[in-house]
C-alpha positions as CSV (number, residue, x, y, z in Angstrom):
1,X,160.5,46.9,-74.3
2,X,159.4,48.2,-71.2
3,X,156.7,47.0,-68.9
4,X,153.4,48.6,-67.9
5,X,150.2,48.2,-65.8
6,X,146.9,49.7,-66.7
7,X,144.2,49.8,-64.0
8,X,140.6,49.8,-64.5
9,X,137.4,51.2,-63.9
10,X,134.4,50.2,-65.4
11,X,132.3,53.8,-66.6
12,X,128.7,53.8,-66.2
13,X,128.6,52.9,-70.5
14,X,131.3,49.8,-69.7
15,X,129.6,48.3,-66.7
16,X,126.2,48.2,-69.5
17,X,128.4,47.0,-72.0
18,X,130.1,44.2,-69.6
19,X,126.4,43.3,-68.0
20,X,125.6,42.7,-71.9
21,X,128.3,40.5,-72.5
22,X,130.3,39.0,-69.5
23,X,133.3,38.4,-72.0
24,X,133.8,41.6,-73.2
25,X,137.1,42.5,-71.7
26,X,138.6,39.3,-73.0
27,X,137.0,39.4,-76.5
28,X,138.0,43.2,-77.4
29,X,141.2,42.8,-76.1
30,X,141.8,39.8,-78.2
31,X,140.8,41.7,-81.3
32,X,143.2,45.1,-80.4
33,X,146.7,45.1,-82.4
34,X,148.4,48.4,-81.5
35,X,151.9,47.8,-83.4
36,X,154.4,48.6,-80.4
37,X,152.3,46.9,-78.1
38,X,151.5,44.3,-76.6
39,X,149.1,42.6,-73.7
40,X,151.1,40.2,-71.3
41,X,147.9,39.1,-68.9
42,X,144.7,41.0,-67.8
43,X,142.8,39.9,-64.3
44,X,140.1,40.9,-63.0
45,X,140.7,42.4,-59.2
46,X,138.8,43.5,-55.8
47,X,139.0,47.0,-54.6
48,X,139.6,50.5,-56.1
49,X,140.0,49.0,-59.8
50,X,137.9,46.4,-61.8
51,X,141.1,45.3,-63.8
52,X,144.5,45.0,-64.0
53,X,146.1,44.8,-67.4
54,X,149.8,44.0,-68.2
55,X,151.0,45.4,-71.0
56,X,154.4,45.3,-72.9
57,X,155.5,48.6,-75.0
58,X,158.4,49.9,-77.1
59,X,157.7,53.4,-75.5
60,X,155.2,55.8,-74.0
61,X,153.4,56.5,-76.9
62,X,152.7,52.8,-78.0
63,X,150.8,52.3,-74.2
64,X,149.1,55.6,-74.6
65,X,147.6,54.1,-78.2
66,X,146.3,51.1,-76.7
67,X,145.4,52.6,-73.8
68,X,142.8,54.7,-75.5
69,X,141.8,52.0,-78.1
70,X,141.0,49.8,-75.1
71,X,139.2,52.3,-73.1
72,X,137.1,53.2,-75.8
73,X,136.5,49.7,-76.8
74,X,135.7,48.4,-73.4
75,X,133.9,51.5,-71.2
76,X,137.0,51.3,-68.8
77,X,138.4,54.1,-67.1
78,X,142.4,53.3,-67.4
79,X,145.0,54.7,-65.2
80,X,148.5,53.6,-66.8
81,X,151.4,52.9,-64.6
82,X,155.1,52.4,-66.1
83,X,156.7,49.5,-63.9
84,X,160.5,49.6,-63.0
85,X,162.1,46.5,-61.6
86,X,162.9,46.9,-57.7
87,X,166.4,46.6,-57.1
88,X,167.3,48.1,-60.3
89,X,167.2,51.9,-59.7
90,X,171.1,52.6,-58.9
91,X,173.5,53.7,-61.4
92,X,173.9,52.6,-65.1
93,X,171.4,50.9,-67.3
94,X,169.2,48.0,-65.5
95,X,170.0,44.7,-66.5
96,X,167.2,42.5,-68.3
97,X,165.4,40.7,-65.8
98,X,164.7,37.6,-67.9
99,X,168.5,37.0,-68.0
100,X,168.5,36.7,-64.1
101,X,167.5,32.7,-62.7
102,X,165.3,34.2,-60.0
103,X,164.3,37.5,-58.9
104,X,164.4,36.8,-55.1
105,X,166.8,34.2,-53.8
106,X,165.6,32.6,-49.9
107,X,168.2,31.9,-47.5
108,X,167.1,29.2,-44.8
109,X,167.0,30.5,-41.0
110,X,168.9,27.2,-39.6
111,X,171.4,25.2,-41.3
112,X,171.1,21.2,-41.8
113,X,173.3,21.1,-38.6
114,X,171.1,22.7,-36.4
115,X,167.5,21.7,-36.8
116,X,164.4,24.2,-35.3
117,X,164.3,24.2,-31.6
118,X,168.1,23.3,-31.5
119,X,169.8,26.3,-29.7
């Protein structure tokens, strides 16, 4: 399955529809089964969008499906963006994240032996 993030504005109708009931995202969401599909999380954000919604998919068309149930559900305005993994755009197949322990590993600046300000 591949990963996707739709971004949303609320239309004129969906802002209405959202000042009539402050849980409408949530609640039609809850009620959407698009076979294929499936949402992840959904926030609501600051800026150029309303909403961020993270979606799981078999393929293209699957998103596309609940993209437009959702839209016209909810009065949002959805922008879909297919996600690849950074770090995973060479050659061959990408590996599965999830089989991977972390996605970023940190290194530590000093060593045990030398403390900060030793130098």
């Amino acid at each position: 399955m591949a990963l996707y993030f739709l971004l949303g504005s609320l239309t004129h109708d969906g802002q209405r529809m959202l000042h009539g009931n402050s849980n409408l995202i949530a609640d039609r969401t809850r009620e959407l089964r698009i076979p294929g599909a499936e949402i992840l999380g959904q926030y609501a954000v600051l800026g150029r969008y309303d909403f961020v919604i993270m979606v799981e998919a078999d393929d293209n068309d699957a998103v596309a499906r609940l993209s437009l149930e959702l839209g016209m559900r909810t009065g949002l305005h959805l922008e879909t963006l297919p996600a690849i993994p950074i770090g995973f755009m060479g050659d061959g197949p990408p590996p599965d994240p999830s089989d991977q322990a972390e996605s970023v590993t940190l290194t530590p600046e000093f060593t045990p032996e030398e403390g900060p300000g030793d130098g």
